[in-house]
C-alpha positions in Angstrom: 147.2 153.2 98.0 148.2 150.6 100.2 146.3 149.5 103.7 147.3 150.2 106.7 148.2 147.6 108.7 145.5 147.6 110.9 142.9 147.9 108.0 145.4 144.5 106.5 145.0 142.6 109.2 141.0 143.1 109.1 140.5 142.4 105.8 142.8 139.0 106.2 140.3 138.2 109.1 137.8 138.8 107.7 138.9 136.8 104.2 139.6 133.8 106.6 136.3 133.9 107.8 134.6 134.0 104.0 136.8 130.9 103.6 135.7 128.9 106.5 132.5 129.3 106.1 132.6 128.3 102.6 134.5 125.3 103.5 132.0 124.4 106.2 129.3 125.0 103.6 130.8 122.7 100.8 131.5 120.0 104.0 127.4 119.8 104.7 126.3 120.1 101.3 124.1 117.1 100.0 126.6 114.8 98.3 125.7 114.3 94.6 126.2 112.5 91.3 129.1 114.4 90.2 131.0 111.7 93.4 129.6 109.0 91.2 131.8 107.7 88.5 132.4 104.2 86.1 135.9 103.7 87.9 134.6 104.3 91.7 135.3 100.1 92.5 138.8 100.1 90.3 141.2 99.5 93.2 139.2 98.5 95.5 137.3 95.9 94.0 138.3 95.6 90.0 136.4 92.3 89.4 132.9 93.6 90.4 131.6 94.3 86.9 132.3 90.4 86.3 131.1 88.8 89.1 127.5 90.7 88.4 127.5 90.0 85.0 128.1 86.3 85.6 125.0 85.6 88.6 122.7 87.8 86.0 123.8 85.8 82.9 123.3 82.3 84.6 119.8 83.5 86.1 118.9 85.2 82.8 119.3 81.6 80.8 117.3 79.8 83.5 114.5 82.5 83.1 114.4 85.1 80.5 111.9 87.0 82.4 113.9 87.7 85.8 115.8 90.0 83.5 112.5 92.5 83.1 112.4 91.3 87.1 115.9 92.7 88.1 115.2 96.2 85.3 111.9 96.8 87.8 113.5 96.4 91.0 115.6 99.6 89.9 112.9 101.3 88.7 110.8 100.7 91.9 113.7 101.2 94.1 114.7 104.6 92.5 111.5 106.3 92.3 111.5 106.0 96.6 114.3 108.4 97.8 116.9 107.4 95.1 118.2 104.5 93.6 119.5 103.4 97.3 118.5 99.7 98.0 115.4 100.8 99.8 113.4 98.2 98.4 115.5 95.2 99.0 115.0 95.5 102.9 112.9 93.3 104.8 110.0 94.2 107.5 111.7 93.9 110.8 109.8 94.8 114.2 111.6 98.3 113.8 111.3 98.6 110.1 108.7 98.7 108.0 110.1 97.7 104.0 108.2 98.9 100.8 107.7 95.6 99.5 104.3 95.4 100.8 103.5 99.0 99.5 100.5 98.8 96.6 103.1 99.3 94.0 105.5 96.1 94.8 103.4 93.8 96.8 102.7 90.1 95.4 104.7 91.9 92.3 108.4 92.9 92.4 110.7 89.7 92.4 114.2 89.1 91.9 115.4 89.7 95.1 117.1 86.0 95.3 118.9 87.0 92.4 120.5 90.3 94.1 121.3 88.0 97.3 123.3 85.5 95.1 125.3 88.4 93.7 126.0 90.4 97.1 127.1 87.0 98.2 129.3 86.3 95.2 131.2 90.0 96.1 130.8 89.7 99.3 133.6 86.8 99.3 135.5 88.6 96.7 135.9 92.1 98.0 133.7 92.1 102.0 132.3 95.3 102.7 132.8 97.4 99.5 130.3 97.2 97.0 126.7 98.6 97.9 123.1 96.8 97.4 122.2 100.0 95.3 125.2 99.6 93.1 125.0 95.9 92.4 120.9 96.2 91.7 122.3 99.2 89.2 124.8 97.1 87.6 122.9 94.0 87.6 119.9 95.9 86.0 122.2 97.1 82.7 123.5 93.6 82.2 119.9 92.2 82.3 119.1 94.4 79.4 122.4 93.8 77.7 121.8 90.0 77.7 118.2 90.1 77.0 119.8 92.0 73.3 119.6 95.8 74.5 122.5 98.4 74.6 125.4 98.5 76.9 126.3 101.5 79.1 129.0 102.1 81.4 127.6 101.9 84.6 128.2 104.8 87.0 129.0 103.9 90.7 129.9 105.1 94.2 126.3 104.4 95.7 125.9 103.7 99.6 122.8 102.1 100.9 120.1 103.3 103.0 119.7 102.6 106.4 115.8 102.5 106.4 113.2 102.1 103.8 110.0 104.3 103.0 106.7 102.7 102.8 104.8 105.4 103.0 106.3 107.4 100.0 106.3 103.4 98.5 102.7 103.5 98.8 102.0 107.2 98.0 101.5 107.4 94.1 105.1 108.1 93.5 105.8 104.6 91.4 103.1 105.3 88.7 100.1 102.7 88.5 99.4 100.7 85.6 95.8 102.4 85.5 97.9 106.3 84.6 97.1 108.5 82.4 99.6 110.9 80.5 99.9 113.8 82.5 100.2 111.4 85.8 102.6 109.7 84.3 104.7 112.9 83.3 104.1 114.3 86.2 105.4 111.6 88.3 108.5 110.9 86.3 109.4 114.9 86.4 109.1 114.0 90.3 112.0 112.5 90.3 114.0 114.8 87.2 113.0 112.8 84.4 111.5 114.4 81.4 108.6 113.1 79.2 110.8 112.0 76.5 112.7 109.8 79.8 109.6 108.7 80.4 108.5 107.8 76.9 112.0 105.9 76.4 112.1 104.5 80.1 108.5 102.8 79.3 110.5 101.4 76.3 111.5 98.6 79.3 108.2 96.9 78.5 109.2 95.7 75.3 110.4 92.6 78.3 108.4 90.8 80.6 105.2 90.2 81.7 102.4 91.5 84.2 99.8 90.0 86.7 96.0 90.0 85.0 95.5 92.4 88.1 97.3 95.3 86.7 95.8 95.1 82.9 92.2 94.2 83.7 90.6 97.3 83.3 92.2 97.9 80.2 91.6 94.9 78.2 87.9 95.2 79.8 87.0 98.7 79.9 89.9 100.5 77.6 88.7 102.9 74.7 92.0 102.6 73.0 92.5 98.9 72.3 92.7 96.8 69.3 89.5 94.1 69.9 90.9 91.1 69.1 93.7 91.9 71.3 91.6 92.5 74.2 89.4 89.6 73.6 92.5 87.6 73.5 94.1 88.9 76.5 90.5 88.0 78.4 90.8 84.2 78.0 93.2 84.4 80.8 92.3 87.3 82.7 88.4 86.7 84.2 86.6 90.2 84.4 85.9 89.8 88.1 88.2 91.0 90.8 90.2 88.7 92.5 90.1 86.1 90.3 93.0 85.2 88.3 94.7 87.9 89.6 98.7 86.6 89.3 98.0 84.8 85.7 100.5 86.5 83.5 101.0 88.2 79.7 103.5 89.3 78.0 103.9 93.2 77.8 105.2 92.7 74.7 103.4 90.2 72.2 105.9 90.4 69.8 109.6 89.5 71.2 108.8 89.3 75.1 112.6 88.4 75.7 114.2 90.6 73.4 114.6 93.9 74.4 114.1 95.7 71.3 111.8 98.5 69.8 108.2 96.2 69.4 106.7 97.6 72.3 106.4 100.8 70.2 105.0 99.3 67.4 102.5 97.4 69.2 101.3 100.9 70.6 100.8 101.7 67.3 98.4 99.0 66.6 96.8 100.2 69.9 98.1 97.0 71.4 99.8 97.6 74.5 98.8 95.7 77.4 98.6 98.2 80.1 96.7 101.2 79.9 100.2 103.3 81.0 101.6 101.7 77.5 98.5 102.8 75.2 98.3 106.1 76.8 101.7 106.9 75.1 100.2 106.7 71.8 96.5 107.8 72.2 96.3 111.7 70.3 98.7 113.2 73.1 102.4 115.2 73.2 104.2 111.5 73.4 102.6 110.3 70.2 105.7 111.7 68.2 108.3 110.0 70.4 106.1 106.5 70.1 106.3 106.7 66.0 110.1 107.8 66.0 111.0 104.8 68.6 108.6 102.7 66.7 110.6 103.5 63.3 114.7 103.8 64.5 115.7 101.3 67.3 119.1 102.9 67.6 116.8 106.0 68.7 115.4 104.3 71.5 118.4 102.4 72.5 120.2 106.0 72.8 117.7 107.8 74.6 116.9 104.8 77.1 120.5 105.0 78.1 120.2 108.6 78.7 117.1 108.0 80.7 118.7 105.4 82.8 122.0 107.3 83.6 119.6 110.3 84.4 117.4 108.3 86.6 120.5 106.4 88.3 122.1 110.2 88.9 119.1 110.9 91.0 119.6 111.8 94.7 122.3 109.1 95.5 124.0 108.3 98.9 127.6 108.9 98.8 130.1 109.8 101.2 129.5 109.0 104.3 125.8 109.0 104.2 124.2 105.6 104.3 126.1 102.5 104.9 127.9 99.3 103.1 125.0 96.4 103.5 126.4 93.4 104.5 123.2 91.7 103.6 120.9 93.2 100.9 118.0 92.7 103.2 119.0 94.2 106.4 120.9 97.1 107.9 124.0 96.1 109.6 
């Protein structure tokens, strides 16, 4: 039966109303990774992928270790509000920066390395390419150089326009002192799963860390190899405040390889941080240790996962956020 037309003209009113509304609701809706993608720079700035690639490679052969440096400063910078260049901000009089938070102070580094590679796209394509996405770009080429798998990179990032110290210094980056559950807990903070976490951690098999951060562990740790422990002592003195910055490797093995020996130095209960050994210590990670431990393709596929997943989280896109100039200041 058909409608009148008075009943018609309601219903249209009414259906242009439903529509409205939904497109006002879709307008404010919290941008999210689906306006991420690998081509987001391909017109605008083609070359981007290059330019990064070539500041991380020529820093990479000066110093191995600025490659586990630059991997960190993603880490650190996505576990605060998203992977959105946060961290690389400076204190100003109106701004207080998380590099001084508990987690990053006298600790993160690399940032010189990020400023020469804004700089280098800067002059190639001015005010296009975010802080966030470079430090994300930059942080798969450090592992692809240092022998680790290649991903394509997903981009489209903006940059904050403020920093959080507070959620910096809160417990949200996990300490090198955590135990299992705190360290699944925390990465399921930000939508990452144990086995993430377990294949995140992976990033260890680089680098090195300050004597303040593995004290404890080599000192006071139930589930350490001794001769291990006793040989990590000789540089780190038992008493507070001494020796703090003197560094070890975190893994003893290949240090600047990224490969699969940080899982099989768990194993051996020789990991160098008491958040490694935990992974492998008669918990529900000990399977995912011994599988990573055993098939390095494994790893390499689930880290990738993990770091896609972790670079999906919460970004800014749109028009939220800004194009940095300079990585360590708002505009």
């Amino acid at each position: 039966m058909p409608l009148s037309p008075l009943r018609s003209s309601s219903f249209s009113s009414l259906a242009n109303i439903v529509a409205l509304a939904v497109f006002l609701l879709l307008l404010t809706a919290p941008t999210s990774s689906a306006q991420l993608s690998n081509n987001f720079y391909s017109k605008t700035c083609p070359n981007v992928f290059n330019t990064v690639k070539a500041v991380v490679k020529s820093a990479v052969a000066k110093e191995p270790r600025i490659g586990a440096s630059i991997l960190r400063l993603f880490f650190h910078d996505c576990f605060v509000d998203g992977c959105d260049g946060s961290l690389l901000l400076d204190d100003t009089p109106s701004l207080l920066g998380e590099k001084t938070a508990a987690a990053n102070n006298n600790s993160v580094r690399g940032f010189e390395v990020i400023d020469g590679i804004k700089s280098r796209v800067e002059k190639l394509c001015p005010g296009v390419v975010s802080c966030a996405d470079i430090l994300t770009i930059a942080s798969r080429d450090s592992v692809v150089l240092l022998g680790g798998p290649f991903w394509k990179v997903k981009v489209g990032r903006r940059d904050s326009r403020t920093a959080n110290f507070s959620a910096a210094n809160s417990g949200v980056i996990p300490p090198p002192t955590s135990n299992l559950t705190n360290l699944i807990k925390t990465f399921e903070a930000q939508g990452l799963s144990a086995k993430d976490m377990v294949a995140l951690s992976g990033a260890h098999t680089i680098g090195k860390a300050r004597c303040a951060s593995f004290r404890d562990h080599i000192y006071n740790g139930s589930n350490i190899e001794r001769r291990f422990a006793l040989a990590r002592q000789r540089k780190c003195p038992r008493t507070s405040g001494t020796g703090d910055n003197n560094l070890a490797v975190l893994d003893l093995r290949t240090s600047k390889h990224f490969d699969n020996n940080y899982f099989k130095n768990l194993l051996k209960k020789k990991g160098l941080l008491n958040s490694d050994q935990v992974l492998f210590n008669g918990g529900s990670t000990d399977s995912l240790v011994r599988t990573y431990s055993q098939n390095n393709k494994v790893f390499d596929s689930d880290f990738v996962t993990a770091m896609i997943k972790m670079g999906d989280n919460k970004p800014l896109t749109g028009s939220r956020g800004e194009i940095r100039k300079n990585c360590r200041r708002v505009n």
